[in-house]
ROTI-911965 format. One line per 5 residues: number of its first residue (from 1); for each residue x, y, z of N, C-alpha, C. Coordinates in Angstrom, 3 decimals. Example, Ala and Ser with C-alpha at 12.3 -4.5 7.8 and 13.67 -1.06 7.14 Angstrom:
BEGIN
1) 13.190,-5.690,7.800,12.300,-4.500,7.800,13.200,-3.300,7.800; 12.850,-2.250,7.080,13.670,-1.060,7.140,12.900,0.030,7.870
//
This chain:
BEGIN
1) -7.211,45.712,58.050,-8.000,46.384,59.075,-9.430,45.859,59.043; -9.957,45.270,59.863,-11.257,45.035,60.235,-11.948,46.360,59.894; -13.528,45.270,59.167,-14.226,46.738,58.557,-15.294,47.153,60.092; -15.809,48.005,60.086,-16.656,48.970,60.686,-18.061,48.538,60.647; -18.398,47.930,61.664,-19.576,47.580,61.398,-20.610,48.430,61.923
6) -21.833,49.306,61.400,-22.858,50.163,61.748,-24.322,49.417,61.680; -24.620,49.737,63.056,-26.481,49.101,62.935,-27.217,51.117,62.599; -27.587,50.452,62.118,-28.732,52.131,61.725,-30.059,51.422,61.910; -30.526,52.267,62.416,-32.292,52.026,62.591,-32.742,53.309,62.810; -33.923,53.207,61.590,-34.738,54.526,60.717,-36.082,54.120,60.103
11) -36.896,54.056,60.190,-38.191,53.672,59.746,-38.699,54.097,58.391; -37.964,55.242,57.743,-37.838,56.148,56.750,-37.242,55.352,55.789; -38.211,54.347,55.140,-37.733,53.313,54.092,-36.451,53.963,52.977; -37.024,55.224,52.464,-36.227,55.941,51.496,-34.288,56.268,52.174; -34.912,57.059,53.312,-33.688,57.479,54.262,-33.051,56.177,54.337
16) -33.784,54.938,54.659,-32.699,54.107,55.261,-32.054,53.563,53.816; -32.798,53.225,53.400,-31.806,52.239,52.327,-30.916,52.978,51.162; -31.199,54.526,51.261,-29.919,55.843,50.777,-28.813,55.521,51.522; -29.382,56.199,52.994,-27.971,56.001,53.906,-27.129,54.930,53.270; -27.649,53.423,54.118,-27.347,52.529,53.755,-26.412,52.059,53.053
21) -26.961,52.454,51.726,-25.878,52.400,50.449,-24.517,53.190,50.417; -24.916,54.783,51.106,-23.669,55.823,50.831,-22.502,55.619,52.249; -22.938,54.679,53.672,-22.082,53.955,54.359,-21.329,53.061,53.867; -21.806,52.157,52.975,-21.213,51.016,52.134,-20.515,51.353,51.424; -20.639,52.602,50.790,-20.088,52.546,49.249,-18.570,53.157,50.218
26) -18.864,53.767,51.560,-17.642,54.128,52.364,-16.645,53.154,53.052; -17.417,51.985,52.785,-16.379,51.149,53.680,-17.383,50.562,54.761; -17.922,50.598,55.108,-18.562,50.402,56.290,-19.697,48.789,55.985; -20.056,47.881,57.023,-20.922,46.934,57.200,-22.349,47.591,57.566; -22.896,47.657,57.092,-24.610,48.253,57.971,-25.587,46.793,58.023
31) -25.866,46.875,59.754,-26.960,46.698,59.243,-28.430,47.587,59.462; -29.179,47.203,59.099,-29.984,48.530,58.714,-31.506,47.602,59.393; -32.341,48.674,60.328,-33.488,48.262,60.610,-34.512,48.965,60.744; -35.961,49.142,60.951,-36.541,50.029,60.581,-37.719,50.456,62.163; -37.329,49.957,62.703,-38.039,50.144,64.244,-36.901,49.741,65.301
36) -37.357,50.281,66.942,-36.333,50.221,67.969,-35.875,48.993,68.240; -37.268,48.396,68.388,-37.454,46.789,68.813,-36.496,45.134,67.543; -37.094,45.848,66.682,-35.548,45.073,65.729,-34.352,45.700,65.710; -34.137,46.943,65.917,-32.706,47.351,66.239,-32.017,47.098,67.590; -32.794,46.774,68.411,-32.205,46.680,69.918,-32.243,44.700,69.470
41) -32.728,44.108,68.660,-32.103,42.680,68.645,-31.323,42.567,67.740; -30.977,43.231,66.948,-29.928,43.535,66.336,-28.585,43.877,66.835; -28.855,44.947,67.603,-27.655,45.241,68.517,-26.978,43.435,69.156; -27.827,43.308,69.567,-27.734,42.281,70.480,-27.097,40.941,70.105; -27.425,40.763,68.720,-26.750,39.763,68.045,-25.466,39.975,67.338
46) -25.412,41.374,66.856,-24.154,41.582,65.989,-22.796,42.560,66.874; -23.386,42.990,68.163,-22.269,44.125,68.680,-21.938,44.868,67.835; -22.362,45.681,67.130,-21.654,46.869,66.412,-20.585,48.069,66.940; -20.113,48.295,65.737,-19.018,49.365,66.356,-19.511,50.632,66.709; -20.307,50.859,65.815,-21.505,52.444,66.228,-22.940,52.448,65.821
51) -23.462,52.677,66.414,-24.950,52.982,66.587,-25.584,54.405,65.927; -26.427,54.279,64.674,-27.021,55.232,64.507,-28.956,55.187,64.570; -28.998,55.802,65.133,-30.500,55.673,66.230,-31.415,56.999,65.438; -32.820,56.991,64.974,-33.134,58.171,64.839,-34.301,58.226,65.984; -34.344,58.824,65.626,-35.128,58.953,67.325,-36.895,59.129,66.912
56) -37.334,59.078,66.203,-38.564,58.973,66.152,-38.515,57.772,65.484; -38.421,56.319,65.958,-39.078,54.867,65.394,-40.294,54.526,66.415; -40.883,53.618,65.703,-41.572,52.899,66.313,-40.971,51.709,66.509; -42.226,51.001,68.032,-41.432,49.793,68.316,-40.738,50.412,69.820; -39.681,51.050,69.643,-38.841,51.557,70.789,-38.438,52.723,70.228
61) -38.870,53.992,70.846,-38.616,54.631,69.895,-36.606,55.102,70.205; -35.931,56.085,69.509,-34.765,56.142,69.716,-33.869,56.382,70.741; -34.736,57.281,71.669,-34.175,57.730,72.886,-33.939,56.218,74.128; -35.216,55.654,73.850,-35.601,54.837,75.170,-34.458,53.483,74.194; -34.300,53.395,72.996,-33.080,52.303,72.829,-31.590,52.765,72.966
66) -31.365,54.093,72.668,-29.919,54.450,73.326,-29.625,53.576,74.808; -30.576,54.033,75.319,-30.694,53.627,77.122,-30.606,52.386,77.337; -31.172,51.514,76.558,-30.646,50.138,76.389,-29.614,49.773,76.042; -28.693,50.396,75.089,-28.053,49.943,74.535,-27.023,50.155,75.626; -27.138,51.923,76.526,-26.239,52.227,77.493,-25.965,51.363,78.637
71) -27.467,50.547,78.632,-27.042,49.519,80.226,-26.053,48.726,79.957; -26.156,48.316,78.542,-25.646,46.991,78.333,-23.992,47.248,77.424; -23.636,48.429,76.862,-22.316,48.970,76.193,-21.721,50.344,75.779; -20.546,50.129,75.986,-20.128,51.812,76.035,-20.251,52.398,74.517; -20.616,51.253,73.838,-20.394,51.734,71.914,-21.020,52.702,71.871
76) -20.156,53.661,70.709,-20.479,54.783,70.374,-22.138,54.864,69.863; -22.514,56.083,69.570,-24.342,55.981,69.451,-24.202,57.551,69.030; -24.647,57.899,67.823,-25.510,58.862,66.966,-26.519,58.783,67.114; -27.348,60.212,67.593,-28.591,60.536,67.487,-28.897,60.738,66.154; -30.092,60.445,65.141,-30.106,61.471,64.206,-31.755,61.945,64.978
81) -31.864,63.318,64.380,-33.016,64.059,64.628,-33.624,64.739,63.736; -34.935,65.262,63.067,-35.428,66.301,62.274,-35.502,67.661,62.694; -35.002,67.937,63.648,-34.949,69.251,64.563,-34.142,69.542,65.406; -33.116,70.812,65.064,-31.773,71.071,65.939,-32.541,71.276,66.834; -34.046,71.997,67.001,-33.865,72.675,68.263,-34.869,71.718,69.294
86) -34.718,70.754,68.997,-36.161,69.826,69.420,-35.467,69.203,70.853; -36.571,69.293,71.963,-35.764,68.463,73.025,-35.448,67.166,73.067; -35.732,66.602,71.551,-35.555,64.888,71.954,-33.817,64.969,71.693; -32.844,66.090,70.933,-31.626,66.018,70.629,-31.229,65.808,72.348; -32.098,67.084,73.195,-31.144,66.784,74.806,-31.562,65.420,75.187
91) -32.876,64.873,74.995,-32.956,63.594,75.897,-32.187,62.520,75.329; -31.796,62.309,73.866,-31.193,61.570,72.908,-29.854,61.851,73.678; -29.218,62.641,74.480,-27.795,63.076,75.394,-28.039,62.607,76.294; -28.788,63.212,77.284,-29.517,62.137,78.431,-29.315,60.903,78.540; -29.610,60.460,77.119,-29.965,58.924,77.718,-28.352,58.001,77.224
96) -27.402,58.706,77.128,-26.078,58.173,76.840,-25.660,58.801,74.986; -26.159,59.479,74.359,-25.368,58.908,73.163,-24.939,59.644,73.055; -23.620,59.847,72.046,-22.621,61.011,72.384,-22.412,61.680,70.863; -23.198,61.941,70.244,-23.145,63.312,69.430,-24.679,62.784,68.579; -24.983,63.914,67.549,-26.355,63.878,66.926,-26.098,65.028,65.799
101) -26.987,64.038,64.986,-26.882,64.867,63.315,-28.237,65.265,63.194; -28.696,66.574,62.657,-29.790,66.633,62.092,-30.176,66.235,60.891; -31.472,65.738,60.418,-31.928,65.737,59.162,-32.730,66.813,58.793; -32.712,66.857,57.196,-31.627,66.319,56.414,-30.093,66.416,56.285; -29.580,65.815,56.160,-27.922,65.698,56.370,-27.302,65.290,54.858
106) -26.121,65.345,54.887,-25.171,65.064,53.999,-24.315,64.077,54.119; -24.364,62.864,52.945,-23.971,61.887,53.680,-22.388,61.681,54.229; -21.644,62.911,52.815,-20.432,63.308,53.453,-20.201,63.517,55.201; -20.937,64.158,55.683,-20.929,64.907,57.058,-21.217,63.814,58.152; -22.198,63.352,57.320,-22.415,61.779,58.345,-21.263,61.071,58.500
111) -20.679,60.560,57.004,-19.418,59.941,56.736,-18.289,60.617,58.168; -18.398,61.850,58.188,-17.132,62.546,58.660,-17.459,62.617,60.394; -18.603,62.906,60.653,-18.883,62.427,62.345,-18.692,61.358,62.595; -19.461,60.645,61.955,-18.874,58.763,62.545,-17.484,58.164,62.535; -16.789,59.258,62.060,-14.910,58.852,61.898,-14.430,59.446,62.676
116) -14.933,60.631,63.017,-14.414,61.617,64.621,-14.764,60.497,65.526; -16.176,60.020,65.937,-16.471,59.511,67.157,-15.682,58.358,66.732; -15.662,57.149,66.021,-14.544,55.949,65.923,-13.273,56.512,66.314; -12.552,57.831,65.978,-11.606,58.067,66.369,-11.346,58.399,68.314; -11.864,58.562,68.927,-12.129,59.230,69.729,-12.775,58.345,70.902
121) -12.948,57.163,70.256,-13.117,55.574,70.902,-12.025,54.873,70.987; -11.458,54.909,69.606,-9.820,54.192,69.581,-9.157,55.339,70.730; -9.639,56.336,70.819,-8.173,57.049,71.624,-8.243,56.298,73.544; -9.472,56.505,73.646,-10.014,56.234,74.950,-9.827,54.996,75.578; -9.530,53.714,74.570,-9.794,52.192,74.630,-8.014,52.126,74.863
126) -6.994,52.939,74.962,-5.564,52.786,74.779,-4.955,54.025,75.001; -3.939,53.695,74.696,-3.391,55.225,74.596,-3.656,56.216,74.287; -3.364,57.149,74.470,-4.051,58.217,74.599,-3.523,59.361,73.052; -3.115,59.001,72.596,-2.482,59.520,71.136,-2.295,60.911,71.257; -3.709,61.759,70.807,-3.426,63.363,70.576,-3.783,63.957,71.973
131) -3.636,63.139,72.883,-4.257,63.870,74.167,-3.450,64.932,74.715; -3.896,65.949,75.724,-2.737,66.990,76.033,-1.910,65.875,77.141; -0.836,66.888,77.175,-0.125,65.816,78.270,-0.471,66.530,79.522; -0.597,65.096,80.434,-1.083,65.185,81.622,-0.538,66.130,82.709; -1.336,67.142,83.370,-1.134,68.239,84.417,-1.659,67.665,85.704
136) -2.020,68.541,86.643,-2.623,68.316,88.177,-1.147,67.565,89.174; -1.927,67.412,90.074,-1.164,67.033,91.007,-0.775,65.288,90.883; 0.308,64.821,90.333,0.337,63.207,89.870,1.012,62.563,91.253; 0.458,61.318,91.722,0.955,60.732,92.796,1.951,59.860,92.625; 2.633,58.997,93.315,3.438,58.039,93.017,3.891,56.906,92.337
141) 2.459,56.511,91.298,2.316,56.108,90.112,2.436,56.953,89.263; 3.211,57.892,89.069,3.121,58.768,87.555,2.090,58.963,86.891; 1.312,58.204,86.097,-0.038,58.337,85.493,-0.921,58.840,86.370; -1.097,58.768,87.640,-2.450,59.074,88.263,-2.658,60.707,88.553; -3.731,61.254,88.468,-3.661,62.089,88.645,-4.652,62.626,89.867
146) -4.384,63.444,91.072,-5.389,62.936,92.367,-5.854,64.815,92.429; -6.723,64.648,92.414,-7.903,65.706,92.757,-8.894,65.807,93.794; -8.502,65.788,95.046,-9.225,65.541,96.440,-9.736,63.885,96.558; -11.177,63.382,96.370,-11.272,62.406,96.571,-11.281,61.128,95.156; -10.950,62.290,94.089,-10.897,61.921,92.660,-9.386,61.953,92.581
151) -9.178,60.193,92.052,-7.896,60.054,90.725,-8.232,59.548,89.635; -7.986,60.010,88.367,-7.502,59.676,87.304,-6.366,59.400,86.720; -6.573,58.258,86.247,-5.402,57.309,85.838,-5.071,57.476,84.103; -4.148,58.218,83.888,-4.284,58.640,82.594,-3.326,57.501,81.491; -3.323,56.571,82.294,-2.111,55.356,81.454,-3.000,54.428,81.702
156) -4.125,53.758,82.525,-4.845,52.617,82.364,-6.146,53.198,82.195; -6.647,54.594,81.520,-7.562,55.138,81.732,-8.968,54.493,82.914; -8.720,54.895,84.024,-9.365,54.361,84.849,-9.615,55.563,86.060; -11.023,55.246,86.242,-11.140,56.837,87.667,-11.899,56.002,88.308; -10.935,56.683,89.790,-11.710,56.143,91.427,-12.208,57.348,91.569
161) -13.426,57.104,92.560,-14.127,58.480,93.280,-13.977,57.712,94.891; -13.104,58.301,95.850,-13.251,57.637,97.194,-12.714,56.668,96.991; -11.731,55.888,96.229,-11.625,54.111,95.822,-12.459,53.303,95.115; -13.420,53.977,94.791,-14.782,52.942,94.103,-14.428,53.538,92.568; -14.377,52.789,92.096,-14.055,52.488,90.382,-15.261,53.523,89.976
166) -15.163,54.014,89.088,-16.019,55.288,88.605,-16.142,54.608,86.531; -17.299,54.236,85.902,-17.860,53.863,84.907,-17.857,55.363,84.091; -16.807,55.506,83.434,-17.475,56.471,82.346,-17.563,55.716,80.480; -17.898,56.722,79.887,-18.219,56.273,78.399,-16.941,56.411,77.824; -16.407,56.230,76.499,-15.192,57.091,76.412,-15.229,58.505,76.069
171) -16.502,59.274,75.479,-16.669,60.028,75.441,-16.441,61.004,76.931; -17.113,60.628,78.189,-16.963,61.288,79.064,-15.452,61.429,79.747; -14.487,60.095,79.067,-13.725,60.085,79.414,-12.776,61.070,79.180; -12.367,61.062,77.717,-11.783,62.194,77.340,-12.486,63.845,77.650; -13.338,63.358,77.927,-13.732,65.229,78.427,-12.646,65.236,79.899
176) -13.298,64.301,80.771,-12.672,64.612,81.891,-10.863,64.536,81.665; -10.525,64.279,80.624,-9.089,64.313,80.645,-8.529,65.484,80.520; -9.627,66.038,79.459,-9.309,67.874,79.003,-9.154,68.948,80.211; -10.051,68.279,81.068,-10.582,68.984,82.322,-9.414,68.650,83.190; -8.758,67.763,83.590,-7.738,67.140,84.361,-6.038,67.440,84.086
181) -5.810,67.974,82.327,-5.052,68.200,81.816,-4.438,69.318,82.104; -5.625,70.213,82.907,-5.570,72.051,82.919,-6.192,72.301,84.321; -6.249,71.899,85.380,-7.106,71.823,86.256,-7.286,73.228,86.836; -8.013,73.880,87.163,-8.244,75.319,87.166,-8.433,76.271,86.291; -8.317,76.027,85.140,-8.646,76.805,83.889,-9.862,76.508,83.225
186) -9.819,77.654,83.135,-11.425,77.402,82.079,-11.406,76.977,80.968; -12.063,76.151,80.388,-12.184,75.356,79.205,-13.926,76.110,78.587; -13.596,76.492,77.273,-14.591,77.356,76.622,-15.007,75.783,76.371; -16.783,76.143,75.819,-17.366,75.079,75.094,-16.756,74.847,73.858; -16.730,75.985,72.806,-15.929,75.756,71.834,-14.776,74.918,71.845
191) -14.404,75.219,72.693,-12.403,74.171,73.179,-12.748,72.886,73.356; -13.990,72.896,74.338,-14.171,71.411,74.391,-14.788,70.729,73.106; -15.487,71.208,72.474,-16.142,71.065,70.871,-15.105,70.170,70.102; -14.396,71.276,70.014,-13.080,71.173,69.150,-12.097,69.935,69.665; -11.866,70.098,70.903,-10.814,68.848,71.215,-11.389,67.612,71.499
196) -12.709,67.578,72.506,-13.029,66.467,72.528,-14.158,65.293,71.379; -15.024,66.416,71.030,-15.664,66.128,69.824,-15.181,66.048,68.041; -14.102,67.045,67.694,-13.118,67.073,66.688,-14.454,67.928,66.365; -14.621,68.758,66.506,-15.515,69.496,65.676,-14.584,70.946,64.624; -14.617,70.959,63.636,-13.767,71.902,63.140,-14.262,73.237,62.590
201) -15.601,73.843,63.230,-16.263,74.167,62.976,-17.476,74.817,64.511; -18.104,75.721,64.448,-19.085,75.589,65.921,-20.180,74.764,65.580; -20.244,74.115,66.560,-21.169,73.259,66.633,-22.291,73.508,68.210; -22.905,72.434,68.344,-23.704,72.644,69.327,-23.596,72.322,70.554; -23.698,73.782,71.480,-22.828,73.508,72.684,-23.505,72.532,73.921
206) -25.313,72.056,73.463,-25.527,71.517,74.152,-24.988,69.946,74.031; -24.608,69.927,73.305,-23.779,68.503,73.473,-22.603,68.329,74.975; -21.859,70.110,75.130,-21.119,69.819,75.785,-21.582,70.073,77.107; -22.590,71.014,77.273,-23.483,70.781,78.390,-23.878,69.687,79.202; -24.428,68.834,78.285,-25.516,67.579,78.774,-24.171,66.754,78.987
211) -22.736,66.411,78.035,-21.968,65.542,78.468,-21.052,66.045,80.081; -21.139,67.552,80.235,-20.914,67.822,81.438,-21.428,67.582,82.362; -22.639,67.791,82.577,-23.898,67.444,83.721,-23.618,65.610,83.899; -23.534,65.226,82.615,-23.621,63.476,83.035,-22.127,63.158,83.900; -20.995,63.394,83.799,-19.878,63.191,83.891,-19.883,63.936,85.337
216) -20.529,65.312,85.894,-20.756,65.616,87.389,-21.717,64.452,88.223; -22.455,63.821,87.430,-23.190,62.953,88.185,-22.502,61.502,88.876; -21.174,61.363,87.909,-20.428,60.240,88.428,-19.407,60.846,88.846; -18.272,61.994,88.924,-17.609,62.491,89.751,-18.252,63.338,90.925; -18.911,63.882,90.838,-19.347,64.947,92.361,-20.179,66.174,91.612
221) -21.029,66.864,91.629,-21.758,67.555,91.200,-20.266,68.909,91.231; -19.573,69.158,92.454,-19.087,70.035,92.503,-17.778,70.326,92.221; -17.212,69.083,91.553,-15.880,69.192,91.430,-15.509,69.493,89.930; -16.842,69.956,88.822,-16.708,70.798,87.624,-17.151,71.928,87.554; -16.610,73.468,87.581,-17.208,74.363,88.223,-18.321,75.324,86.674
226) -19.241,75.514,86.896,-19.419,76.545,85.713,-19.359,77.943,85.853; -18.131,78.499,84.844,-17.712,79.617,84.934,-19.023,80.638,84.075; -19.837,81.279,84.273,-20.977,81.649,83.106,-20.261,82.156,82.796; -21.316,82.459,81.298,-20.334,83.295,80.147,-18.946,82.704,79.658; -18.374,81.748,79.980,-16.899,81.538,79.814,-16.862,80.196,79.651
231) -17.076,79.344,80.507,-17.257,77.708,80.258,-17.187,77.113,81.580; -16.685,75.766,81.399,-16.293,75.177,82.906,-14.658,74.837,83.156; -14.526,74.692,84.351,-12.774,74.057,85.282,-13.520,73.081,86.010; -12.470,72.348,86.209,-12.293,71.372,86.954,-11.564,71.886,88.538; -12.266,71.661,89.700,-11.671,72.238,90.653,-10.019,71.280,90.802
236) -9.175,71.765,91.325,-8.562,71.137,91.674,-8.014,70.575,93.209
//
C-alpha cells in the first residue's frame, strides 16, 4: 500500500516538528512547513494526500491557502485552530476545507480524523462501500437519481444541475448522497456528523452547517430544506 503523504504547515517550531514526528512514527510521509507561502509551494510540488493548514501562519495565512489549494484540488484539508469558538474555524469551512481540530490536540485524535477523512475520500473517488443504498426517484440508467432539475449519479459519482456537470468536493459529495438516499426526511446534524464525517461522538455542528450552505450554492439554494430545530431534507 502506498504510504500517505501529509504537507502540514504550522509556524509553531515546537508544534510542528512534535506533530511531525507522532505522523511518522504512524505511518505517514510529512512534509512539514512553517508559513502559507512555502506550504502552498509545497503543495504544488509534492500533491499530497491531505493537507493540514493552521490557520494563523504567516506568509499566507491558513484560510486564504485552503482557497488556493481549493482552486487548484479536491484533496482533503484540516483546519487546525487555537479556538473552537473562533470565526476563523467557519472561514477555514468557507474557504473549502472539510473538517478542523482544535489546539491543543492529541496526537491520537489527530491520528484518528485524518483516517476518517482518507477514508471518506477513498469512498467518494469509487464505489461507494458503506454508503446507504440508493432511494429517490432512479431513471433509466439505474444509478441516476433525478430530483427536478438535479441528477445524481450514484455509480459514476457525478451531478448535473440542468445538464451542466456540477463540481463538488468529496466531502460535499457524500453529504449530498445522505441527502439523496432519504429524500424528504430529515437528516439530524448529528446523523450527518456521524455518517458523513465518521464522527463517533458529538462533534461540531458547524461543520455541517457551512458544508450545507456550500453544497446549496452548487445545487440550488432551495432544493436543501432547513427543518429548525430538527436538521435539513433534501426536497424531492
Amino acid at each position: 500500500m502506498a504510504e500517505t503523504h501529509v504537507l502540514f504547515v504550522e509556524d509553531d517550531d515546537v508544534i510542528r516538528e512534535a506533530t511531525q514526528l507522532a505522523l511518522e512514527r504512524d505511518g505517514f510521509v510529512v512534509t512539514a512547513m512553517p508559513d502559507g507561502l512555502q506550504g502552498l509551494a509545497a503543495f504544488r510540488a509534492n500533491r499530497p494526500d491531505i493537507a493540514l493548514l493552521d490557520v494563523m501562519v504567516p506568509g499566507l495565512d491558513g484560510v486564504s491557502l485552503c482557497r488556493r489549494i481549493r482552486d487548484e484540488s479536491t484533496v482533503p484539508v484540516i483546519m487546525l485552530s487555537a479556538r473552537a469558538d473562533s470565526i476563523d474555524v467557519v472561514l477555514g469551512l468557507e474557504a473549502g476545507a472539510d473538517d478542523y481540530v482544535t489546539k491543543p490536540f492529541d496526537g491520537a485524535v489527530l491520528v484518528a480524523r485524518i483516517r476518517a477523512v482518507l477514508r471518506r475520500f477513498g469512498h467518494a473517488g469509487g464505489a461507494t462501500g458503506g454508503e446507504p443504498a440508493a432511494a429517490g426517484r432512479q431513471s433509466s440508467q439505474g444509478g441516476v437519481l433525478v430530483f427536478g432539475d438535479l441528477e445524481v449519479d450514484t455509480e459514476g459519482m457525478e451531478v448535473r444541475k440542468g445538464g451542466e456537470p456540477v463540481a463538488l468536493t468529496p466531502t460535499e459529495m457524500r453529504l449530498l448522497l445522505e441527502f439523496s438516499a432519504a429524500p424528504g426526511t430529515v437528516l439530524s446534524r448529528d446523523r450527518l456528523l456521524e455518517r458523513v464525517w465518521e464522527y463517533g461522538w458529538g462533534g461540531d455542528t458547524r461543520v455541517v452547517d457551512v458544508h450545507v450552505q456550500r453544497l446549496r450554492t452548487k445545487i440550488g439554494q432551495d432544493r436543501i430544506e432547513t427543518v429548525r430545530g430538527f436538521g435539513y431534507k433534501l426536497k424531492g
